[in-house]
N, C-alpha and C positions, 0 to 999 in steps of 0.2 A: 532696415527695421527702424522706426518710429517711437522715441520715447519721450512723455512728455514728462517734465518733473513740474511738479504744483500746478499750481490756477494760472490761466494765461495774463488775469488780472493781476495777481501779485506774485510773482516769481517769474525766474526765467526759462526759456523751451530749451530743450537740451533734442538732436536727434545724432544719434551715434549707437554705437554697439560699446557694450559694459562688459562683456566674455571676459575681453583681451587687453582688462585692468589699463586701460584707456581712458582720455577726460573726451565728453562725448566730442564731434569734428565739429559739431555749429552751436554755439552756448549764446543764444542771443539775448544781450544786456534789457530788462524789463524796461529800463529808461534809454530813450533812445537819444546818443548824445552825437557829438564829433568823435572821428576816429582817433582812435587810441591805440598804442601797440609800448609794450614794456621796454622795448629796446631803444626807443625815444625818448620816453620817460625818465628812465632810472640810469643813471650813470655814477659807476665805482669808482672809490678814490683810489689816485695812482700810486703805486707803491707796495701796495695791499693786495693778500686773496682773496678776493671775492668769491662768494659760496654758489652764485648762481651766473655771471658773467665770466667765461673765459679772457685773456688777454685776447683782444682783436674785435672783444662783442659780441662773440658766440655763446648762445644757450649751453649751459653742461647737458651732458646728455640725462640727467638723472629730472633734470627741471624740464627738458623741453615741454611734455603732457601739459604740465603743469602750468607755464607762461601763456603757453596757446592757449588753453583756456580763461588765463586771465585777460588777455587780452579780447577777446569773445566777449568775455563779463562787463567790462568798461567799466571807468572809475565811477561814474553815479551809480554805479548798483553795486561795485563793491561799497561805497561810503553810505547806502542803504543798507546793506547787510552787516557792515560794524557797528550801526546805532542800533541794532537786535543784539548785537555782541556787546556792546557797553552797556544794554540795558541788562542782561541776562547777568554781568559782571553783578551791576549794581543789586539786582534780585535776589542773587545767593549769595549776597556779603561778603563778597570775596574782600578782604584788606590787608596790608602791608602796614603794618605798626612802624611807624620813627620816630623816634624818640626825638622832641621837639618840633617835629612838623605841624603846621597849623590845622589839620585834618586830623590831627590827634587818633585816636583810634580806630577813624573813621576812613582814614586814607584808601581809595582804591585802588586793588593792588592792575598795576597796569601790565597791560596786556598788546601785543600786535597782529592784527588777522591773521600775514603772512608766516606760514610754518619756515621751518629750517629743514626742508628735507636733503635726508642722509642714502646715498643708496644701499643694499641689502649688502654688496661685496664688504662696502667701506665698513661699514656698522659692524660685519662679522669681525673684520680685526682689533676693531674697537672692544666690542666687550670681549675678547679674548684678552687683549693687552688689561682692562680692568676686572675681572675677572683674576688673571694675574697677581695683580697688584696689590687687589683684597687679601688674599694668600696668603703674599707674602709681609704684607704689612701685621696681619693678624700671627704671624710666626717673629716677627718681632717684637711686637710687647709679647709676648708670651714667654721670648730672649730677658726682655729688659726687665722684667717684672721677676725673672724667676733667678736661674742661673749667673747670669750679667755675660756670656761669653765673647759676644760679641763687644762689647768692652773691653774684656782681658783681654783679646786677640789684637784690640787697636783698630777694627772695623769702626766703628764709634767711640769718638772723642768722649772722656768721663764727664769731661765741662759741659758737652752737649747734653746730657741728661741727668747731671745734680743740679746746673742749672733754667732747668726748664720750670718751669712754676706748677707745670700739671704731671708733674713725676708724682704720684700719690704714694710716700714712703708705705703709710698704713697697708697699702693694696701687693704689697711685694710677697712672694708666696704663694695666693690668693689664687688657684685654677676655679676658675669662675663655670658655671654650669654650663655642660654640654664641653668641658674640655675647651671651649674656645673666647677669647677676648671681642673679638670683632664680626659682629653677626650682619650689621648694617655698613654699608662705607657710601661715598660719595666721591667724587674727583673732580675738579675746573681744570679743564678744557682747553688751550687756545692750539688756533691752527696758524703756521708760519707763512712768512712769503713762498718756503718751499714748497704747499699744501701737505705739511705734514702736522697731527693733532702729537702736542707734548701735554704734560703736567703740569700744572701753575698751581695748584696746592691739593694737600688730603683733605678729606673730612671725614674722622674717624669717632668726633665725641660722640655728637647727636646731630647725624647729617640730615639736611634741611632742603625741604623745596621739591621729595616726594607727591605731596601734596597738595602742590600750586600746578605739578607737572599733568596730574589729573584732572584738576580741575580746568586746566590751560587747553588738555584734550577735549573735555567736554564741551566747551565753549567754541572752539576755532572747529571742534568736526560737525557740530549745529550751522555754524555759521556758513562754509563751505562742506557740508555736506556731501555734492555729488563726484567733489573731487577725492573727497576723505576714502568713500566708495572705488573708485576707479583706481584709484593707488593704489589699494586694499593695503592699508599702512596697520602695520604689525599693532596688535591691542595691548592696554597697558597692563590691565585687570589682571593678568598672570602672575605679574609681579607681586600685585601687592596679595595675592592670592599664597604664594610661597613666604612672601612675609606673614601672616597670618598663621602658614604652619608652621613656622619656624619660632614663632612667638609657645604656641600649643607645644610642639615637641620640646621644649627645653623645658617646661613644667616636668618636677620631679615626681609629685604626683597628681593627682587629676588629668592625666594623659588625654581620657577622651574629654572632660569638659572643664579646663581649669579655669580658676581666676585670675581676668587679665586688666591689666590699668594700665594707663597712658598719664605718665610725671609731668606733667606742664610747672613751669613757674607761675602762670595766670594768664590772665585777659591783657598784660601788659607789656606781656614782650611779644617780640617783633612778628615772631610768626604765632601764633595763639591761633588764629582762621585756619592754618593747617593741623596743629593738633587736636584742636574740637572737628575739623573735616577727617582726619585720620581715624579718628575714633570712631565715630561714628560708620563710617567705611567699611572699619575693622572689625566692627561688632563689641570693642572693649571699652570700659569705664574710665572717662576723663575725670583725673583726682590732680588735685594739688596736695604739696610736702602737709598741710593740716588734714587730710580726708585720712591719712595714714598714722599708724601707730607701731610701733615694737615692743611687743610683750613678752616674755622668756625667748630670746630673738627668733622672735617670727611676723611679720608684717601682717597688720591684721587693718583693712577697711572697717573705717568709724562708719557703720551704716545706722538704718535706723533699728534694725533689729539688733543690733550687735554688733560687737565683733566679728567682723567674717575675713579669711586666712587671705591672703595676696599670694598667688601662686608665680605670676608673669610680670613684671615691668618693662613696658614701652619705655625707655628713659627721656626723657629731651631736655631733664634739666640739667646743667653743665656740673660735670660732678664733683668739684671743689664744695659745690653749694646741697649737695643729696644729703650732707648727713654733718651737723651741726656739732657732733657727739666727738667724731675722731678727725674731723676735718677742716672745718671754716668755720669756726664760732660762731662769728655773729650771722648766720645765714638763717633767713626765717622761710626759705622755700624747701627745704629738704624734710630729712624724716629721722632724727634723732635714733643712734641705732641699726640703721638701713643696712651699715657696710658689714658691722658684725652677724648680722642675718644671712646676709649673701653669702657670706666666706663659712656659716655655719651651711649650708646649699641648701636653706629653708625660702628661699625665694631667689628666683631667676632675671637676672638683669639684660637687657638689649640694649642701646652695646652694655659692656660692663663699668663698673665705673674705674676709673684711669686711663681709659681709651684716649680722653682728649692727649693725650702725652704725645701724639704722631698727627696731631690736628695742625696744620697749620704748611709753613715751607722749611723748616729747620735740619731736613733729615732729606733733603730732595738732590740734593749731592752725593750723598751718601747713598744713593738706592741701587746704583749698580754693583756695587761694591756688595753690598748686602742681598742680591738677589745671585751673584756668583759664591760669597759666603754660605749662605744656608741654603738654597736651591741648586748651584752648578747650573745656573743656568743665564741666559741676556734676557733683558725688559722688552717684552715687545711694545710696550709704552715710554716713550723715555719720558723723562722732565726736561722742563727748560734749562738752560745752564744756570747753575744757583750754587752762590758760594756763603755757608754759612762764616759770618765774621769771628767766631769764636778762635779761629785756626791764622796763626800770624800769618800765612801764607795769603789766607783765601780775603783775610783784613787788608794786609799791605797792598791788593789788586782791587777791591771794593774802592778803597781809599784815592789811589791814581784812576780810576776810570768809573768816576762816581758822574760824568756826565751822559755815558754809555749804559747806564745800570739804571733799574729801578728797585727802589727801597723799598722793604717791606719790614714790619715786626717777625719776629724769629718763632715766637711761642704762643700762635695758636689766637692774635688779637687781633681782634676788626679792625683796626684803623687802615684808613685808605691810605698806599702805598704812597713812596712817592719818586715825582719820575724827575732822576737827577738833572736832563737836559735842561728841564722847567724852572729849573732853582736860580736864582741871582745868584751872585758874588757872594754879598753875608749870607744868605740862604743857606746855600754849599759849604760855607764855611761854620755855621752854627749845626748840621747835620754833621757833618767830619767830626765836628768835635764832639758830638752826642754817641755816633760810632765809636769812636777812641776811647771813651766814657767807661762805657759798657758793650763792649763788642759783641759778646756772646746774643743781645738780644734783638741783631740785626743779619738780614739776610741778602744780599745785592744778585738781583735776578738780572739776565738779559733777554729781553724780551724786544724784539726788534717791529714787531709789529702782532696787531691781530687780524683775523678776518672781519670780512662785512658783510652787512647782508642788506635789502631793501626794505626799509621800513615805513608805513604808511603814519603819514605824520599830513595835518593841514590838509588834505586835497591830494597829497604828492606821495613820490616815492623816494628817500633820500637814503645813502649809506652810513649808518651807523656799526660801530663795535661789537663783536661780541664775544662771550665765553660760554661754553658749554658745560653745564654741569649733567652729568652719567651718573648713574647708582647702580648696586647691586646688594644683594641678596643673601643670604648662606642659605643653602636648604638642606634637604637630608639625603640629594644626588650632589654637594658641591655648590659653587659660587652661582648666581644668577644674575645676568646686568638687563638693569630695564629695557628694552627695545625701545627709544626714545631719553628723554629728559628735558632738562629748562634750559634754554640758551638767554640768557641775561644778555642785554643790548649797553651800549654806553648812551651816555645823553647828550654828547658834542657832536658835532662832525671834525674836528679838528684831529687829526693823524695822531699827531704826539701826544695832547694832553688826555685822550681818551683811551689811550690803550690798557688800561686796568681800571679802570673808573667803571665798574661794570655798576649794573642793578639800577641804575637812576635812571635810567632810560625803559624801565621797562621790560619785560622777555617774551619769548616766541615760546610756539608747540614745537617741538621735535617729531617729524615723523620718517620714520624707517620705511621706506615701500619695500613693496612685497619681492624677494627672489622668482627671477622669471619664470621658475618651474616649480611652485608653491604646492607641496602635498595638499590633495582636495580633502583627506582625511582628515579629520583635527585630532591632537593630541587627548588619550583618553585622562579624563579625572582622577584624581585619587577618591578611591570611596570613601568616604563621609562618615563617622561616626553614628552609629544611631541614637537620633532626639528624643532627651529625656523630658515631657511634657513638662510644662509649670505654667500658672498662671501666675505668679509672682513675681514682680520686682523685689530680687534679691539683694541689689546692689546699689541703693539709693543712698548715696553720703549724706548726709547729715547737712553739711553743709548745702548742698543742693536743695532739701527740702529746706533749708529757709531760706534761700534766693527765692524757692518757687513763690511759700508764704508771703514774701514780703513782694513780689510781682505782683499777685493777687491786688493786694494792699496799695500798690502805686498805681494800675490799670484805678481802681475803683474811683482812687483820689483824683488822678488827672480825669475822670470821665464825670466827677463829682462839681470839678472846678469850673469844666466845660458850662456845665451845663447852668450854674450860678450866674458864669459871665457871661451867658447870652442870655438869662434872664435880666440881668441889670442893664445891658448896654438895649433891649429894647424897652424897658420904664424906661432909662434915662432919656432917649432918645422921644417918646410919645412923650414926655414930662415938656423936654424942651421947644418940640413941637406946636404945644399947646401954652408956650413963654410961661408955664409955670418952674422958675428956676429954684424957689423955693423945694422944691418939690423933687428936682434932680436933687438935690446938696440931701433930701431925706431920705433918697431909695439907699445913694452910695452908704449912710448909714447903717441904713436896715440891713443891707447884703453885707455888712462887714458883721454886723452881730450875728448871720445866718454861717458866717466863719468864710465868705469871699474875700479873699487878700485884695486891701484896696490902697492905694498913694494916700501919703499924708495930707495934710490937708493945710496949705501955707497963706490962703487966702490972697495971693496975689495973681495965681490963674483964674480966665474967664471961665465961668460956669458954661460957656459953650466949650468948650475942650476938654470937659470932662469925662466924656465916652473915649475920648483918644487918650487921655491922661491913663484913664482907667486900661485900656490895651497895651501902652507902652510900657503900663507897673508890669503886666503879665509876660511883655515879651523878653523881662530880663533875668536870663538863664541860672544867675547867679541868686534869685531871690527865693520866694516862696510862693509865686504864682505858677501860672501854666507851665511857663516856657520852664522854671525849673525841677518842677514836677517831671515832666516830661523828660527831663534832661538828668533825674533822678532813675525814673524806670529806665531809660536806655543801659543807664551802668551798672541795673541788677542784670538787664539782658545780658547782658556780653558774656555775663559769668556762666548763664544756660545757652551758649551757644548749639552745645551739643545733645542738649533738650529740648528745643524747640524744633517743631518740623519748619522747613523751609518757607511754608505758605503764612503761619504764626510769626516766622520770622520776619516775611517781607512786611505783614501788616502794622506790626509791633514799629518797624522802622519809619514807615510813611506819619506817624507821627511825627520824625522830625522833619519831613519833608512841608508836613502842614503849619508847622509855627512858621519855618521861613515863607512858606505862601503868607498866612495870615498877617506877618511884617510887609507883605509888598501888598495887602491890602491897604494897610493902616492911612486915614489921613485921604476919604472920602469911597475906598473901595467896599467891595461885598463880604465885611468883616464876620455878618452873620451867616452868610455863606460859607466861609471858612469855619467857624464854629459847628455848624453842620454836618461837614463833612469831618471833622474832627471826632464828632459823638457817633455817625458811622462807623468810621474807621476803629475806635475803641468797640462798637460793639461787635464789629466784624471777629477783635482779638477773640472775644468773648465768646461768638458763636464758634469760631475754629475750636478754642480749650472745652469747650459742651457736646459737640458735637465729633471729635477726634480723637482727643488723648482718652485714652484708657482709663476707669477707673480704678488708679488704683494709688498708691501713695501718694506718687506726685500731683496726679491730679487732685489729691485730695485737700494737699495743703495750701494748692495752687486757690480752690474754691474758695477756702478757709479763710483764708488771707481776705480774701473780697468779700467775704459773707463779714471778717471781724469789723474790715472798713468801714460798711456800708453802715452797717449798726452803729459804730461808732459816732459817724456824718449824722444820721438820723436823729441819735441822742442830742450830740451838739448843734442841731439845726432847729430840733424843734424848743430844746432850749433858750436856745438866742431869739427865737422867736415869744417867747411866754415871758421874757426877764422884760422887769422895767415897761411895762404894760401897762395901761388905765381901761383895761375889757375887753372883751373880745373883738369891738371892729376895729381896735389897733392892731390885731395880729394878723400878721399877713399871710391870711390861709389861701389865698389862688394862687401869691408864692407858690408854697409849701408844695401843694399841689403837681403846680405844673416842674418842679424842679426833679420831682419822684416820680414823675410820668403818671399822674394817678388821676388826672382832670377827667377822663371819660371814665374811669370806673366809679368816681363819687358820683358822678351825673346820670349815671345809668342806673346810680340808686337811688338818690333824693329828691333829683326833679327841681330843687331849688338853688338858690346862693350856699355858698357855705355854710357851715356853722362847726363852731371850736369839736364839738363832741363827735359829730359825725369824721371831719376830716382827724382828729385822733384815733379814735378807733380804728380807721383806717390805714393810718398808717403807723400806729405801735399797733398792734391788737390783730389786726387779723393776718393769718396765716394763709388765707388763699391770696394773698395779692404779695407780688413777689418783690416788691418795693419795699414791703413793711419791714418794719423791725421783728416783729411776730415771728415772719416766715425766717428770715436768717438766723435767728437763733433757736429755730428748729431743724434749720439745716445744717448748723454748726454742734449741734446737739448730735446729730446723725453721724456726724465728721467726726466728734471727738470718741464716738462709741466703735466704730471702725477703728479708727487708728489705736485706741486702747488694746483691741483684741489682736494686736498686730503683734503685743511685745508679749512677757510673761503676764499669765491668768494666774490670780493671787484672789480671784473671787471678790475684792472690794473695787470699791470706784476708785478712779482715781481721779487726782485733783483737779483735773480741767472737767474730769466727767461730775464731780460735785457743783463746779462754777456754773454750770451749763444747767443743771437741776434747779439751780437759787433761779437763776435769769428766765428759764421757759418758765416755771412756775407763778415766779414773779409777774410774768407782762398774762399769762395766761387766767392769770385770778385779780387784776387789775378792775376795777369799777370807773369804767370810763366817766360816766356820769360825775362821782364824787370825783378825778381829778384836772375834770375840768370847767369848774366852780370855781368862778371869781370869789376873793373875798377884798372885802373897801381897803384893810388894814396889811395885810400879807401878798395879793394878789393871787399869781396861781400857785400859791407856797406849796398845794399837794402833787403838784406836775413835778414844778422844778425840785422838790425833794425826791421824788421817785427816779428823775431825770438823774439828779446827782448819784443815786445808785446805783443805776444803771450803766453810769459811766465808771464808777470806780471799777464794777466788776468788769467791764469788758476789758477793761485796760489790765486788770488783773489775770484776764482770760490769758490774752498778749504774751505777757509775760512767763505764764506758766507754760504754755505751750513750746514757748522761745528755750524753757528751762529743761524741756521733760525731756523735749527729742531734739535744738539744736545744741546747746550748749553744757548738755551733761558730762556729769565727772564721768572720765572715762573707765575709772574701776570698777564703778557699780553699773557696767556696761556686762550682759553675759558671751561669754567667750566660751568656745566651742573647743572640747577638748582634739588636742596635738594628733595627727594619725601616725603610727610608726610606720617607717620605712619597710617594706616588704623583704 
């Protein structure tokens, strides 16, 4: 049987049979190169288990499919189908935050085409051992937190948990909803020379990299596709499908449809791309420690309607920092209050907060011990051998064989480990004495090696490091581990200094193939609560609706700035064309009074370099032209990550991609080409927010914002144009004109040259032309009457609904004629007086708006009365 997969022009022929979860027998490379075969290519360092090469060079059996068809593929068409994979990267913004990396928030997060695949036997033991684990880690704090037994018994050292930093005294007592501590867990991974998988640490605060592990699937099973099929490699979706109920069922009330939030610290820690990806996934509302409040202790969402009760918390913020009130003062990401809430079981935490108390490697000696203590039973996971320094015993052996060890912090800290071989003389001997120091806050792991895998790097295939990070679940049958997860790469080749150095190098997909005798039946669903209809966004933070507001606001500006600097760089250019230099040196004027940000003016540049002067003032990030405009709106984005659709999002971004085009324009290229395409791409945003988002709050304020701008620009433009004037032929109306887009509508009415009154009217004055000032403060008019009826009917206006009355009235009972009458002594004093009011009010609009729905007190906020417990 004969299968072709895609077009014979751009993809590759595949003929084989798909029945019998097979990679088809002839995959031939679209690019026809030299012969290729993996087992010539890739070769494993010695020493090491490699994950897909046996000792001797043999395929594992779980890879063969797999290789064979890579080999079939050839390196030009797999290095064809990553540059679809790196674009697809760059398109859904996938990023990896570091803290001082020169990519700043923008860093992407990296990825390697080639999966990690696990066979179905192996994986079964795996998530039983983790699975396990969760259990019994979750029966531990629930030990240390309560009782202390395992303490008094001498199972655990006292020193090992007075001295931990994330023992939360306050939290002691505290049975956290649903009876359990630990909902979420995580674990890394590594596999020995022996090919046996140990422990190398928990993650029980706010485990990380769910997230990237989806998003890692969605990309590598686009990109190889027909193998992703022929494996039939276990789906991830289940998972987070049980996370979701497990989120629902621990709501105390709202059972079938609670309110659920996901705790970020911001846009500025490291992983923020997965908690606005999570959220969104999950269907729940990404809030920071301000979007939240505690009122007779019960967490209540600062929305724009009100008060509305927090039934569920995703946590991910670290929980020293949740709650400012009993825990870490100066903390400005938490929620003042949060803990007294929980422990009153008026809101449900995931995990709980104290969890991080088992984060880390400090308790990983201790596990056997503690799984025959409170289970009677062995780890089918063990840990790697790990001696926490607290214990003179486990110190005095860290200490003699500190070249054999690697070092890590004890309680739950990022800092990268350190591997004792690596160390000099002083090195060693200034570590010895930091251990001696403080012992309790050091842990000497042996880690003798990790596994490798083939990583596609340059053209090639080379072995790098890696750790595997597994998650699981709690649901309401028991524990759940993802089928899959993130295998973190190192970034060396080098054996020794790589062996814990994970994440710099990047991670793979994890795919599980399928057990050879796969039920055809699929597991049936849990039925579904039945949907309560709403056309309402319920759940709009406050904060969110002015990141939208002020989006608005910067889209309008950077499309406002555009479109000034390619009106001046082409006068400047026809000026200097025509050798009238005079002439350049009076546009850069004019366009600075029309409110164009322009270079000072030192008089020792040639007036030919003044169109390049004028692009380099705007290409600097840091100032008040394009590039920092531009570089302004990206940092309201980040904050709406989880409000933007993907498509909004890609276009929102190509903006920065066009300032750096327009720099490799600069200094004889097609600069107004790039400007071009710049006022495109803005109006692209513009058509997606018009034509896509819903009308309903957010959209509302999103418009707003751009309707306050526009008005604003209008005033101050045609302002600067009326000031310091001697009549009408000094004002530069084919400017005005062409910068509001409004050149064919005035010409399709008057048939002649300008003139002040007509191009006035036009553009304050009338409301069918969507440029005008007229028309957005009838649209802003419309905006503030919506949004009034949103909160409580008190039957008066209110104040921004008053502001909006002065303004339509005003521009709608305006006598263009009389205000645009030169006079010899004043000039056009009745414009620019009318001008000056105009502007005060709009700015007063700004403000009030900023007042009513972002920035209000939050007692005269209405709060929905408490429901009692049934």
């Amino acid at each position: 049987m004969t299968s072709i997969i895609g077009s014979r022009h751009n993809r590759c022929e595949a003929v084989g049979t798909w029945g019998e979860g097979k990679i088809p027998r002839r995959l031939r490379s679209r690019v026809e190169g030299p012969p290729w075969a993996f087992n010539t290519a890739y070769h494993p360092l010695p020493g090491a288990f490699d994950e897909v090469m046996a000792p001797g060079g043999a395929i594992r059996p779980h890879w063969k499919g797999f290789i064979e068809g890579i080999d079939r593929l050839g390196l030009d068409e797999l290095a064809r189908r990553w540059d679809v994979g790196q674009r697809l990267i760059r398109d859904n913004g996938v990023t990896y935050n570091v803290y001082g990396d020169p990519a700043g928030l923008d860093r992407p997060w990296r990825l390697d085409p080639l999966p990690l695949i696990l066979s179905a036997e192996e994986w079964s033991g795996l998530a039983k051992g983790i699975e396990q684990r969760a259990d019994l880690l979750d029966s531990v704090l629930a030990d240390l937190y309560g009782d202390r037994s395992l303490v008094g018994r001498g199972v655990i050292p006292p020193s090992a948990l007075h001295a931990n930093p994330a023992f939360l005294r306050p939290c002691h007592g505290w049975i956290p909803a649903g009876g359990h501590w630990l909902h979420h867990y995580a674990a890394d991974l590594v596999r020995g020379p022996d090919g046996e998988w140990r422990v190398l640490s928990d993650r029980t605060e706010s485990p990380s990299g769910a997230g990237y592990a989806l998003e890692n699937r969605t990309i590598v099973s686009r990109v190889l596709s027909e193998f992703h099929r022929a494996l039939q490699v276990e789906r991830l979706w289940p998972f987070f499908e049980g996370l979701r109920r497990s989120l629902q069922n621990l709501s105390v009330r709202h059972r079938d449809d609670p309110r659920m939030v996901l705790l970020t610290p911001g846009p500025y820690n490291a992983t923020y791309f997965e908690h606005a990806f999570l959220a969104r996934q999950l269907g729940i509302t990404l809030v920071q420690g301000e979007d939240l409040t505690v009122r007779d202790n019960t967490v209540y969402l600062k929305a724009l309607t009100g008060l509305q009760q927090v039934d569920v918390i995703l946590r991910r913020t670290g929980g020293t920092w949740c709650d400012p009130l009993e825990l870490r003062g100066d903390s400005q990401l938490g929620v003042a209050g949060l803990l007294q809430s929980a422990r009153r079981g008026n809101v449900a935490l995931l995990n709980a907060i104290g969890t991080g108390l088992l984060d880390g490697a400090s308790l990983l000696g201790f596990m056997p011990a503690l799984a025959r203590s409170l289970r009677d039973e062995h780890l089918i996971l063990p840990s790697v051998p790990s001696w926490w320094c607290g214990e003179p015993a486990a110190l005095d052996y860290v200490l003699k064989n500190l070249e054999r060890l690697v070092i890590r912090p004890a309680f739950g800290r990022r800092d990268q480990p350190v591997i004792g071989a690596a160390l000099s003389g002083a090195q060693a001997a200034e570590l010895r004495a930091a251990i001696a120091a403080r012992p309790w806050d050091w842990v000497g792991q042996e880690v003798k090696t990790t596994s490798t895998l083939p990583v596609w790097s340059d053209g090639g295939l080379y072995p790098r490091h890696c750790v595997l990070r597994v998650f699981a679940v709690r649901t309401e049958k028991g524990w759940q581990a993802m089928p899959g997860g993130l295998a973190r790469l190192s970034s060396e080749r080098d054996l020794l200094a790589s062996r814990l150095q994970t994440g710099g190098g990047g991670s793979k997909d994890v795919w599980i193939a399928a057990p050879p005798q796969r039920l055809s039946v699929s597991a049936v669903r849990p039925q579904a609560p039945a949907v309560r209809l709403t056309r309402e966004n319920r759940d709009l933070p406050s904060r969110v609706a002015d990141n939208m507001f002020w989006l608005g606001r910067y889209l309008e500006r950077c499309e406002a700035t555009t479109r000034l600097l390619r009106a001046a760089l082409v006068r400047i250019e026809d000026s200097l064309a025509e050798g009238d230099s005079a002439q350049a040196l009076a546009m850069i004027r004019t366009m600075a009074a029309l409110g164009l940000p322009v270079p000072e003016e030192d008089g020792t540049e040639p007036v030919e370099a003044l169109a390049d002067r004028l692009v380099a003032h705007h290409l600097a990030s840091d100032g008040l032209g394009l590039a920092g405009c531009v570089e302004r709106l990206l940092r309201i984005v980040v904050h709406l990550r989880d409000r933007l659709s993907n498509d909004t999002w890609r276009a929102v971004h190509l903006l920065k991609d066009e300032i750096g085009l327009l720099a490799a324009e600069t200094g004889g290229g097609d600069v107004l080409g790039r400007l071009n395409a710049m006022v495109l791409t803005m109006q692209a945003v513009s058509g997606l927010a018009m034509e896509s988002m819903t009308r309903g709050p957010q959209w509302l304020f999103l418009d707003s914002g751009r309707r306050v701008e526009r008005a604003v620009a209008m005033v101050e433009m045609v302002s600067g144009a009326l000031s310091d004037v001697e009549g009408e032929a000094m004002v530069p109306l084919d400017l005005l004109l062409e910068t509001w887009d409004s050149v064919m509508t005035y010409r399709s009415r008057y048939l002649s040259t300008p003139r002040l009154a007509g191009v006035l009217d036009l553009l304050l004055c009338d409301e069918a032309n969507p440029r005008s000032l007229g028309f957005q403060l009838a649209t802003l008019e419309g905006h503030m009457n919506r949004l009034a009826a949103m909160g409580e009917h008190s039957g008066f206006y209110k104040p921004e609904q008053k502001l909006m009355t002065v303004l339509c009235g005003t521009i709608r009972t305006t006598d263009i004629m009389v205000v645009s009458r030169y006079d010899r002594d004043g000039g056009y004093h009745d414009a620019l007086r009318l001008l000056d009011m105009l502007r005060s009010r709009l700015w007063e609009l700004s403000e009030q708006v900023s007042r009513t729905y972002f920035i209000h007190a939050q007692w005269r906020l209405p709060t929905a009365p408490m429901e009692e417990l049934a």
